[in-house]
Residue, then its C-alpha position, 0 to 999 in steps of 0.5 A: x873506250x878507256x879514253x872516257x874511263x877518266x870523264x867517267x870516274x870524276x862524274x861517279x866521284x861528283x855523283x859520289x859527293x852530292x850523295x853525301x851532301x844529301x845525306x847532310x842535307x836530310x840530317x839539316x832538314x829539321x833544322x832548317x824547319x826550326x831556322x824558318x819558325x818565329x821562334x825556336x822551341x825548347x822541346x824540339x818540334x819538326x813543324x813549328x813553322x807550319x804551326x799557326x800559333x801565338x809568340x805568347x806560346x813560345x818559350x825561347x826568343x829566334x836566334x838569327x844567323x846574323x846577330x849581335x854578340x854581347x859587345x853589340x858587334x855583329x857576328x855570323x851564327x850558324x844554323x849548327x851553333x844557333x841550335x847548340x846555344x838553344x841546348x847550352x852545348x858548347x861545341x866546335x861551331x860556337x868558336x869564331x873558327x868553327x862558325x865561319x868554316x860552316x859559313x865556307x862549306x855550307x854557302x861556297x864550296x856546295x853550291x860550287x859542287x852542285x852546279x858543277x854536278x848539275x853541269x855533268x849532268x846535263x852532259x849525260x842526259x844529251x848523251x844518252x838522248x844522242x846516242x837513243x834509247x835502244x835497252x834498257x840500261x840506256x833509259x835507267x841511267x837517262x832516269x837516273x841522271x834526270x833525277x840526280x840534275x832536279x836534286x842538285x838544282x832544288x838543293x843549290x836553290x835552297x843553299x842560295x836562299x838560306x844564304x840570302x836569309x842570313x845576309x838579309x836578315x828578318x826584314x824581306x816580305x817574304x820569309x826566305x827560310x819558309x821559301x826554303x822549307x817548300x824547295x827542300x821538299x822537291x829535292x828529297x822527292x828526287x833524291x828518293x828517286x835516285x836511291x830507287x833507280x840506282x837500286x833497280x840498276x843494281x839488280x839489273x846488273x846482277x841479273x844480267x851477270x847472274x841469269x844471262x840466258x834469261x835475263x832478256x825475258x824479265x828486264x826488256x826495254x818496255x819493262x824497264x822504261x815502265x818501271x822508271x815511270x812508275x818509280x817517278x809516279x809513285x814516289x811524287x804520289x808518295x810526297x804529295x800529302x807533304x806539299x800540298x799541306x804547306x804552303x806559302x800565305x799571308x800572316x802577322x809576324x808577331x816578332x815585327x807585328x806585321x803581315x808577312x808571306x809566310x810558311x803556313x799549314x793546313x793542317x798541323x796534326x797531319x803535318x806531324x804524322x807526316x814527319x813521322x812517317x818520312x822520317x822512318x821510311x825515307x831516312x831508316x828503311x829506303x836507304x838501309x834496305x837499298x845498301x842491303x840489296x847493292x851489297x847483295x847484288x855486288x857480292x853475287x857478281x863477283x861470285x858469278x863472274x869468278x865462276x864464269x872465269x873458272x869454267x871459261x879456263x878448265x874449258x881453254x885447256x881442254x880445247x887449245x893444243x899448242x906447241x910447248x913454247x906458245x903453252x908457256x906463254x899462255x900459262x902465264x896469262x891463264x891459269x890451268x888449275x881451277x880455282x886458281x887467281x884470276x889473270x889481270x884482266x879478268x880482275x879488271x872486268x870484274x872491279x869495273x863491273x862492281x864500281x859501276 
């Protein structure tokens, strides 16, 4: 068994990375937006490119990833750099240095830790299929590591289609930042997803440390299989307004004053709520109140299985009767006293309780 604790630890710190790759990726997703757009609003607008306005409303000219600098050589811009020149900020990203350190980890080094996270993954879901879905811990990591897989490859198709818009430039028929814009909505369908799962599993564990006589009456095989399809179920349902009001068709690109396949919108104003209210619930109140209910679950663990091993000594020292020797051996595993420190292995069960 501690054999795999290795293999277990790179895929948590792998799953570890692409949390907080999409955590990035959720922070760049209006940004993108405006990358998709014909133009780049003055006053920041989260769906510009849905919007079926003239060019003539627009105040200030797209800046391209690839462009021309004042000496008419061609440079990379970073979809970081472009929105800082758009405000006039001089950042880090504005230097030479900075633009192609961007370019490094946004187009290289995450897509290379996508596909090795979507790789694990799939290792895991042949696993759990192998070895059946007999408990309800079984179907919840299934449901997890399905999840993680679709956020991963949505997100590496999204990398790879920002960086072909920024080596093919203006001219495709079709806008590869619009195609990006449809594939960013799948993925943060599944990352929400993940964030539910990972809390359903949180509580489950903490449930069955903390209530163990009952903890089979409330989370069995069937309850735990249908509150996985019902967290699929209702957060698909949840972003099915945003997908079906976009998508992709045929407009005049009044920048090259010709039809192009391009991000259009069936209704602006509802796009705008829509925004709104992602961003306040999948931004601010899923993932704060999901950390709040882990932390509380950890922090319950712990406690109970301090106590569990408290109990368990008191109870060892009443019912053992050895000889002198064979008692000094033991006291230096176990201590006698309640309350007293937790032996080494104890300490264990309880730090690979809590980092599961």
């Amino acid at each position: 068994m501690y054999k795999h604790y290795g293999a277990i630890i790179l895929i948590v710190n792998l799953k570890l990375i692409s949390r907080i790759v999409a955590s990035a990726e959720q922070s760049s997703h209006a940004l993108d937006i405006q990358l998709a757009s014909p133009t780049i609003y003055t006053k920041f607008d989260p769906y510009v490119s849905q919007a079926n306005k003239a060019s003539d409303d627009l105040d200030v000219p797209k800046t391209n990833l690839m462009g021309t600098n004042s000496s008419g050589t061609t440079e990379f811009r970073s979809t970081s750099s472009t929105l800082m020149q758009a405000s006039g900020t001089a950042q880090f990203f504005d230097t030479n240095t900075g633009k192609w350190l961007y370019w490094s980890l946004s187009f290289m080094v995450i897509p290379v830790i996508f596909t090795i996270c979507i790789f694990f993954h799939i290792i895991n879901i042949l696993v759990f299929l192998t070895m059946g879905l007999r408990d309800g811990a079984s179907v919840i990591f299934l449901g997890l590591s399905i999840s993680d897989m679709l956020y991963c490859s949505f997100s590496l198709i999204n990398r790879i289609l920002r960086s072909l818009a920024s080596i093919l430039g203006q001219h495709p028929y079709l806008r590869l930042p619009h195609l990006a814009h449809i594939i960013i909505q799948y993925y943060r369908v599944f990352f929400d997803i993940s964030i539910l799962i990972t809390t359903f599993a949180g509580v489950q564990k903490c449930a069955c440390v903390a209530i163990p006589l009952t903890f089979r009456k409330f989370f069995t095989f069937r309850k735990s299989v249908w509150t996985i399809i019902l967290i699929y179920v209702c957060t698909l349902l949840y972003y099915l307004p945003h997908m079906t009001n976009t998508y992709l068709g045929i407009r005049l690109d009044p920048q090259f004053n010709r039809t192009r396949l391009m991000l259009r919108s069936i209704n602006f104003e509802l796009a705008g709520v829509l925004f709104e209210v992602s961003k306040a619930v999948n931004r601010i109140f899923i993932p704060f109140v999901a950390e709040i209910i882990l932390i509380v679950c950890v922090a319950i663990m712990t406690y109970k299985l301090r106590q569990s091993a408290t109990i368990r000594h008191s109870m060892t020292s009443t019912a053992i009767q050895v000889d002198k020797s064979v008692r000094e051996e033991k006291e230096e595993n176990i201590d006698i006293a309640p309350g007293s420190k937790l032996n080494i292995r104890e300490l264990k069960v309880i730090q690979s309780v809590n980092m599961i």
